[in-house]
DRENLO-656613 format. One record per residue (C-alpha): residue in three letters; x negated, y negated, z negated. Coordinates in steps of 0.2 Angstrom, whole numbers, padded with zeros to 4 digits, always signed. Layout:
N
alaXYZ;...
// end
This chain:
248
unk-0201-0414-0489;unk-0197-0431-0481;unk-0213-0441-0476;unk-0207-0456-0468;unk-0212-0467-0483;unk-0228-0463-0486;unk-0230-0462-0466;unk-0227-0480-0462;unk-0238-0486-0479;unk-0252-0475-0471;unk-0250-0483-0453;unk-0249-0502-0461;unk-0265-0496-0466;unk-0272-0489-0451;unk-0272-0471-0457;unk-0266-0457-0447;unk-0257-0445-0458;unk-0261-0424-0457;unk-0249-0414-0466;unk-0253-0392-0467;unk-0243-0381-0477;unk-0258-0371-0479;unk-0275-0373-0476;unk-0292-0367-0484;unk-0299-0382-0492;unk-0292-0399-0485;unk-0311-0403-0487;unk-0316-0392-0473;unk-0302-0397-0463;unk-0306-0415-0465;unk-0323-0411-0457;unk-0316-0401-0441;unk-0303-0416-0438;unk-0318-0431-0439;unk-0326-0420-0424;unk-0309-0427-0413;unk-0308-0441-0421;unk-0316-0457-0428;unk-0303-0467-0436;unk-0296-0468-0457;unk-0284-0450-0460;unk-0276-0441-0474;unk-0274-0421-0475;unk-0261-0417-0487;unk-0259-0397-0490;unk-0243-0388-0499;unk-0257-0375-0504;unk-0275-0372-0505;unk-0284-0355-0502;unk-0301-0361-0506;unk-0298-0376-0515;unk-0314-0386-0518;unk-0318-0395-0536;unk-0335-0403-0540;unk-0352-0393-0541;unk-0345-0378-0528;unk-0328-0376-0543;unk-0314-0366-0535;unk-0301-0379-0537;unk-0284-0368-0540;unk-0271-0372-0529;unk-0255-0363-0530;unk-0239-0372-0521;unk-0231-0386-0528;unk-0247-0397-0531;unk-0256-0412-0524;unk-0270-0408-0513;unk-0278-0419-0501;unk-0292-0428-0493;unk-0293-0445-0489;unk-0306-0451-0473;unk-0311-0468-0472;unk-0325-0477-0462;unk-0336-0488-0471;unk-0351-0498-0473;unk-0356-0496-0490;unk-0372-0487-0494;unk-0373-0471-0499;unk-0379-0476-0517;unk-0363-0484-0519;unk-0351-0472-0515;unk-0345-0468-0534;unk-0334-0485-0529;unk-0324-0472-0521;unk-0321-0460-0535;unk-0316-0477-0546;unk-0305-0482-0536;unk-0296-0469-0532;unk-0296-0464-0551;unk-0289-0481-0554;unk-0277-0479-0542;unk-0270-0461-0550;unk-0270-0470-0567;unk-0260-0489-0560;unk-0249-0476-0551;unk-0241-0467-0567;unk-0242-0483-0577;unk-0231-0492-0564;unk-0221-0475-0564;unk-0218-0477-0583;unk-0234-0467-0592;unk-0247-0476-0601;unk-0262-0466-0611;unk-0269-0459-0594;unk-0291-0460-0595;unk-0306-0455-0586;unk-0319-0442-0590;unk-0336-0447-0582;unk-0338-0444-0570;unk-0322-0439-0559;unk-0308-0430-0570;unk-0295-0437-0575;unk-0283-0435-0590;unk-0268-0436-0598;unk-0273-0440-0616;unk-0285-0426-0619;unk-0278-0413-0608;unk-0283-0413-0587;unk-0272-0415-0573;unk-0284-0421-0558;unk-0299-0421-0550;unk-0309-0431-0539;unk-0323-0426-0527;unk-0333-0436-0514;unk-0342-0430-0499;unk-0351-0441-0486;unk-0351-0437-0466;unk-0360-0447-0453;unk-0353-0445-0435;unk-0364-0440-0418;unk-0366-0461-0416;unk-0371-0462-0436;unk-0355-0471-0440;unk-0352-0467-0458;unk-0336-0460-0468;unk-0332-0453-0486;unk-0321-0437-0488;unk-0312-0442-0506;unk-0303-0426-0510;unk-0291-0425-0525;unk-0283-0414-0531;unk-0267-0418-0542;unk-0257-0403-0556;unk-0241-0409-0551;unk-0229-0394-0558;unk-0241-0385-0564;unk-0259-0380-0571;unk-0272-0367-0574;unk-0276-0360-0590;unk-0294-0366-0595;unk-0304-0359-0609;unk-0316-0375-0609;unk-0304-0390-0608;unk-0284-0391-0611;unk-0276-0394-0596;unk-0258-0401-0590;unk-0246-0409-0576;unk-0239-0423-0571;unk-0220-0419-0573;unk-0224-0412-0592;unk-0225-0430-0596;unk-0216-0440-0584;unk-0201-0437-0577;unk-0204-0438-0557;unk-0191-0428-0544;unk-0206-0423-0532;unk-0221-0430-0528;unk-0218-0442-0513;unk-0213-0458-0523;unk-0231-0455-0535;unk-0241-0455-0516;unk-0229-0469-0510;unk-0236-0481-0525;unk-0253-0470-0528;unk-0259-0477-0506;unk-0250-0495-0510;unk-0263-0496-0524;unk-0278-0487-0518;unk-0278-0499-0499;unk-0276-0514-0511;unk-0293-0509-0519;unk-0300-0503-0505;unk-0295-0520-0493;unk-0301-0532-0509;unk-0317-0522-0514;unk-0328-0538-0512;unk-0318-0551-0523;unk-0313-0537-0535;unk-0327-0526-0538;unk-0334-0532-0557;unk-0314-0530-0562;unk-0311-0512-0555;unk-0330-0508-0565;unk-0323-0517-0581;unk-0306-0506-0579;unk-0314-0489-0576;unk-0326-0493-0589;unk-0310-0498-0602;unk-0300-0481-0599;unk-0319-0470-0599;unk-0317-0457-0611;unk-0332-0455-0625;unk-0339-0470-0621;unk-0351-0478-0635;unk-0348-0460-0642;unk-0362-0447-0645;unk-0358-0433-0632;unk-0367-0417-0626;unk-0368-0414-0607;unk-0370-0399-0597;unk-0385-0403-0584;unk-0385-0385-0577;unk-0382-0369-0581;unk-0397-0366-0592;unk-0398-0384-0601;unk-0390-0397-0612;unk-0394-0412-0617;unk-0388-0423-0630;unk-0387-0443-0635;unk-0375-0460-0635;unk-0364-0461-0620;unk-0369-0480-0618;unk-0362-0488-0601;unk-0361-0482-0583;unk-0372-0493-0571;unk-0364-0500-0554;unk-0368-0483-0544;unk-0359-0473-0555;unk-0374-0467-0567;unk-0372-0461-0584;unk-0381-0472-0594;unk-0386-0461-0611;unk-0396-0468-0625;unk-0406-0453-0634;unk-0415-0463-0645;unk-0435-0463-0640;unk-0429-0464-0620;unk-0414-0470-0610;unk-0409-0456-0594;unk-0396-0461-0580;unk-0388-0447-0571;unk-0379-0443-0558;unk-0371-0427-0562;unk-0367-0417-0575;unk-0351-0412-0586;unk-0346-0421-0604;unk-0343-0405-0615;unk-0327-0406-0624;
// end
């Protein structure tokens, strides 16, 4: 696959580009290539061994999908990390619109879907160098031409419902818009929440949500505060949290 494109849109943006065939988990190789270096990068991988989802999840990775992480230095807190996810969510969704798909949305609080189906994932990670400069690992994973079955949720990919030859001209459009957000954070911020917030799935909706693997708890999805927290209304008591998965 040709990577001149998306090469030149990743050095106007002063991000070195990492491209493996194979790799266990661009995660992990994320982390060995911060120890040599300490500017932004991109791994992209043609297959996964031990491709990483959210809470420790294998994230299958056959040939033929999108798997990468993306590096960046930054001086955001810690507890406003979950800009990243957004972003980057918006990005995937912005991407397929300008590509000709609408009816893309976002489960809380990293998944992302194709009306009620999944076709991506989001996960954050962050790594603080020897001299305490700080970076986010955003890995994301992307069904392209294909995806697991899943007894819990329906699943999908990209070319089921948009017609795309390979997946360099989505990454070409998907980098243009996520360093747009990324450069303009600060004057654009309160819009990106407002456009995460429109295309959240259940919102204002009574939902249950797994906590762990022992409990459940139920209540009205009722807004997402600016680090990312669930906000859920149970009646007697308000709870934020952090993590957990919307049941379907």
């Amino acid at each position: 696959m040709n990577f001149k494109n998306l090469k030149e849109i990743l050095s106007n943006n002063n991000c070195s580009f990492y491209h493996l065939e194979s790799t266990n988990s661009t995660m992990e190789e994320s982390k060995k290539i911060l120890k040599k270096t300490k500017k932004n990068f991109l791994v992209l991988a043609d297959q996964q061994i031990h491709g990483k989802g959210r809470r420790g999840n294998y994230w299958h990775s056959p040939l033929g999908n999108i798997y990468c992480s993306i590096v960046i230095k930054t001086k955001i807190c810690l507890k406003e990390y979950f800009f990243f996810s957004m972003v980057t969510a918006i990005s995937v969704k912005n991407t397929l619109k300008k590509l000709g798909c609408e009816e893309v949305y976002f489960k809380w609080p990293n998944d992302i879907f194709f009306k009620n189906m999944k076709f991506a994932g989001i996960i954050l990670e962050p790594y603080y160098s020897n001299n305490n400069e700080k970076f986010v690992i955003i890995g994301l994973g992307i069904n392209f031409i294909s995806s697991p079955k899943n007894k819990i949720y329906k699943t999908t990919y990209i070319k089921e419902f948009i017609n795309l030859k390979d997946y360099n001209k989505f990454l070409e459009v998907f980098f243009l818009n996520f360093f747009d957000y990324i450069e303009n954070y600060l004057l654009n911020k309160d819009s990106l929440i407002l456009e995460f917030k429109n295309s959240l799935m259940f919102l204002r909706k009574n939902i249950k949500i797994k906590i762990s693997d022992n409990e459940n708890i139920s209540g009205i999805f009722k807004d997402i505060n600016q680090d990312g927290a669930l906000i859920l209304d149970q009646g007697k008591k308000i709870v934020h949290l952090y993590s957990g998965s919307i049941l379907i």
